[in-house]
N, C-alpha and C positions, 0 to 999 in steps of 0.2 A: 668043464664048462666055465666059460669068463663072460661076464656081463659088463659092459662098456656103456657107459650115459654117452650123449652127446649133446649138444647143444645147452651147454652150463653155464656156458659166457655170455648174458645180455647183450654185451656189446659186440655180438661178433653173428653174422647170419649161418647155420649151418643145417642149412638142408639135406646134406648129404651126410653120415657118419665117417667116410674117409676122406671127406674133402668140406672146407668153410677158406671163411673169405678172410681169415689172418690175417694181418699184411706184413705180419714177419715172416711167412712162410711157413709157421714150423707144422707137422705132419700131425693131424688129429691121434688121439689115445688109438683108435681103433686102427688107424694104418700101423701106426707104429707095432702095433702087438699081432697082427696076422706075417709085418716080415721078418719082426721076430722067430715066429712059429715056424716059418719056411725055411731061415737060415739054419734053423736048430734041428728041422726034418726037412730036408727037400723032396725027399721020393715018398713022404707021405702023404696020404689021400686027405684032404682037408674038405672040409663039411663047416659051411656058415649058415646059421638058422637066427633068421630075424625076424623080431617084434618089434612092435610101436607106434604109436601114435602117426596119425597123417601117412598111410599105407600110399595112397594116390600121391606123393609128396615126396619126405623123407628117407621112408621105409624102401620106396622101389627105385631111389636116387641114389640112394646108400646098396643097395642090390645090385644097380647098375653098373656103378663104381667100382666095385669088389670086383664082377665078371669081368670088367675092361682092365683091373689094374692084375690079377690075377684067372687069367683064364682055364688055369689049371682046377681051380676049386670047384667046389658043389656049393649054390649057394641057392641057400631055399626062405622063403618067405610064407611065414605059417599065419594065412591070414585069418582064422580066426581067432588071432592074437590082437589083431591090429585094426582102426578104424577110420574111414574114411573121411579126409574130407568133403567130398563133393561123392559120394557113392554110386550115384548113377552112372559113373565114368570109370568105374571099378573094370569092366570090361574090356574095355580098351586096353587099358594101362598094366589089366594079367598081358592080353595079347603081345603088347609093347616086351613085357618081362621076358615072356615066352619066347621071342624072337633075339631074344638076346642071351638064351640061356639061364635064364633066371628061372627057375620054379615056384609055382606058387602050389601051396599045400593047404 
């Protein structure tokens, strides 16, 4: 298990944990260390499980990102880790996941 922060930098927006708005470009902690994990195992079965804050937000933008930039992985969102901001829209935003491969647990 590896636990990766995201959004450390005040001065920097990062709603997503594999993608923010740098303007150097360089690649957040957490891209960096899942294509680490690929180069070092490619035919393994990789499993990402996220928490955190702003589930409707962050958490299923960072979900998102993972399935589009890696579509080979399992990538699960255990939401009673995680809380909402706007909850009532919790709905929608599983269905969103769901249609994208994302799983919510």
């Amino acid at each position: 298990m590896q636990v990766i922060y995201k959004g450390t930098d005040i001065n920097i927006d990062s709603y997503s944990g594999l993608k923010d708005n740098r303007p150097d470009g360089e690649c957040t902690a957490l891209l960096a260390y899942l294509t680490n994990i690929v180069e070092q195992n490619p035919d393994a079965e990789i499993i990402v499980d996220l928490v955190g804050d702003a589930f409707d937000y962050c958490v299923s933008w960072t979900g998102k990102d993972i399935k589009a930039q890696f579509p080979k992985f399992t990538v699960r969102i255990i939401k009673n880790c995680c809380a909402s901001v706007s909850p009532d829209n919790d709905a929608d935003v599983i269905a969103d996941l769901a249609a994208q491969n994302v799983q919510v647990i």
